[in-house]
C-alpha positions in Angstrom: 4.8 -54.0 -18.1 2.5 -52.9 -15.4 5.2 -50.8 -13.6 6.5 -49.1 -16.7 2.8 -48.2 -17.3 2.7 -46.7 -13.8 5.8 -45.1 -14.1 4.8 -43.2 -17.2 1.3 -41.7 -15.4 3.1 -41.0 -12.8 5.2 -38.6 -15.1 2.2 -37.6 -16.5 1.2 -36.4 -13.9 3.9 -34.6 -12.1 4.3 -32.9 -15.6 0.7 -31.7 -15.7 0.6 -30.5 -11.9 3.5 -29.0 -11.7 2.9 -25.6 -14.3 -0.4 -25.5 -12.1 1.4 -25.0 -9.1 4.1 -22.9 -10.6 1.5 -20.6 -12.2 -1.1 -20.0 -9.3 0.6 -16.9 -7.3 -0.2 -16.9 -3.3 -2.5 -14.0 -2.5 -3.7 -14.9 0.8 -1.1 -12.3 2.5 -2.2 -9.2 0.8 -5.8 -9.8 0.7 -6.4 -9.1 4.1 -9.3 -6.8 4.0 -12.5 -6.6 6.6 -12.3 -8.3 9.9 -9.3 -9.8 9.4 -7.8 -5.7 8.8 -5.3 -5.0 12.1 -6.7 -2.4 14.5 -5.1 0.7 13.8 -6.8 3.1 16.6 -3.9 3.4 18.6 -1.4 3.9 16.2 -4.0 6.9 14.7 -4.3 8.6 18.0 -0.5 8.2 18.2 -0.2 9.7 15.1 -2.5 12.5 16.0 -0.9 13.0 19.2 2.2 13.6 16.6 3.9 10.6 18.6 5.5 9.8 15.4 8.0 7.4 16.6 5.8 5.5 19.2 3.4 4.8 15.7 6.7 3.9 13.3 7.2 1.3 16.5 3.6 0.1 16.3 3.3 -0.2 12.6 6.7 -1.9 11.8 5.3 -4.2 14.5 2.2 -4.9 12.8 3.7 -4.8 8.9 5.8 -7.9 10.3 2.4 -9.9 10.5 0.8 -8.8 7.9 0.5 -7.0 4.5 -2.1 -4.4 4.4 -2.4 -1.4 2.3 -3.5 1.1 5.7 -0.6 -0.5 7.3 1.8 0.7 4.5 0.2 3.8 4.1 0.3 4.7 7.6 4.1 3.8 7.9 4.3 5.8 4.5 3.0 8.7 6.8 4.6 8.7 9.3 7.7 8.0 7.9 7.0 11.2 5.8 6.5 13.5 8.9 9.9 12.3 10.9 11.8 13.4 7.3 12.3 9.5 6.0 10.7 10.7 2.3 12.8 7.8 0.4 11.6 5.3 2.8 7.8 7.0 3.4 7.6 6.6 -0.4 8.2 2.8 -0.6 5.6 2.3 1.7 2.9 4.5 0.0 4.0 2.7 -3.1 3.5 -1.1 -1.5 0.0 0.2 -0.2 -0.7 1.2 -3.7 0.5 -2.2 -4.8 -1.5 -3.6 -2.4 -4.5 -1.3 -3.5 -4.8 0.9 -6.0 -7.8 2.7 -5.3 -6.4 3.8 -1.3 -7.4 7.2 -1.4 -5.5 7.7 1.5 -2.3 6.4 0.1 -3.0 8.4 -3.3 -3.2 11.6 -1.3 -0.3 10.8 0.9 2.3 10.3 -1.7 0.7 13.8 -3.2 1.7 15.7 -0.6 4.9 13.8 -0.2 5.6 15.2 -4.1 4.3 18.2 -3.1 6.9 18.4 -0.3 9.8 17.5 -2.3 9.0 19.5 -5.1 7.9 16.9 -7.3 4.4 19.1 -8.8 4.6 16.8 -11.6 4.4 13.8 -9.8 1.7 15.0 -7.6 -0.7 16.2 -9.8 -0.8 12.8 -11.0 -1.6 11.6 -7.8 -4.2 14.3 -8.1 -5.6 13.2 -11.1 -5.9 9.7 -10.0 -8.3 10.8 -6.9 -10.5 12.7 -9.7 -10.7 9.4 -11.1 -11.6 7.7 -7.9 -13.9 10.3 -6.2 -15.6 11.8 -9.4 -17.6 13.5 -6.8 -15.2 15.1 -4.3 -13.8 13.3 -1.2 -11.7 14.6 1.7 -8.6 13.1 0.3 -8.6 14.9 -3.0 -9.5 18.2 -1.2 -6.9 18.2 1.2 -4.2 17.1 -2.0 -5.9 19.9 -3.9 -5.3 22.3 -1.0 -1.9 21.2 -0.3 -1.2 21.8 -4.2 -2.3 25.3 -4.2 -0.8 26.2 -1.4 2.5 25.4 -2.9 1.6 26.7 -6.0 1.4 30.3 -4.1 4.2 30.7 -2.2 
């Protein structure tokens, strides 16, 4: 009697622990934020040195350890300014994924629509830095800019 009575607790409680592990999603990886962010100062002087495929190396490095949205959205731009727009825009949309209020990332995959035609697509980019800079940042001038400066030619 005593084993049937363990038996039937232990069932219990496999049944009961196991939707609570099923149901709690791992978000250690992609809520690295702070300290624990990779250092990206080489990779941006790359970048500004227009070393573009020195910084994909880099940053394909560093997105093998670790999820981060400024990772993403750095391979989204510089993936962008070799010509890769198909691939430039799965990263900008995994640093979005990552997080949604990356101005960077939001103005990024603007011009990216802007540079493929897409004006739809990046004025709602644009719209969605209104949202997050109600009172003006550098990202949504610099989408604004590259919007009207389409717009005219």
């Amino acid at each position: 009697m005593r084993h049937a009575l363990f038996a039937v607790l232990g069932v219990i409680a496999v049944l009961t622990a196991a939707p609570i592990a099923i149901a709690v999603p791992a978000y250690a990886v992609d809520d690295i934020e702070g300290a624990d962010a990779p250092d990206l100062t080489v990779v941006k002087a790359k970048i500004e040195a227009k070393d573009y495929k020195g910084a994909l190396a880099d940053l394909r490095d560093l997105a093998q350890d670790t999820q981060q949205a400024d990772v993403y959205n750095l391979l989204g731009f510089t993936l962008r300014k070799t010509g890769d727009y198909q691939t430039s825009l799965t990263y900008y949309t995994k640093a979005l994924e990552l997080q949604p209020d990356h101005k960077a990332a939001h103005e990024y995959l603007g011009e990216l629509y802007v540079e493929t035609g897409d004006m739809a697509k990046a004025n709602e980019q644009l719209a969605s830095l209104q949202k997050l800079c109600p009172a003006g940042c550098e990202e949504l001038s610099d989408l604004k800019q590259a919007i009207d400066t389409k717009v005219t030619k």
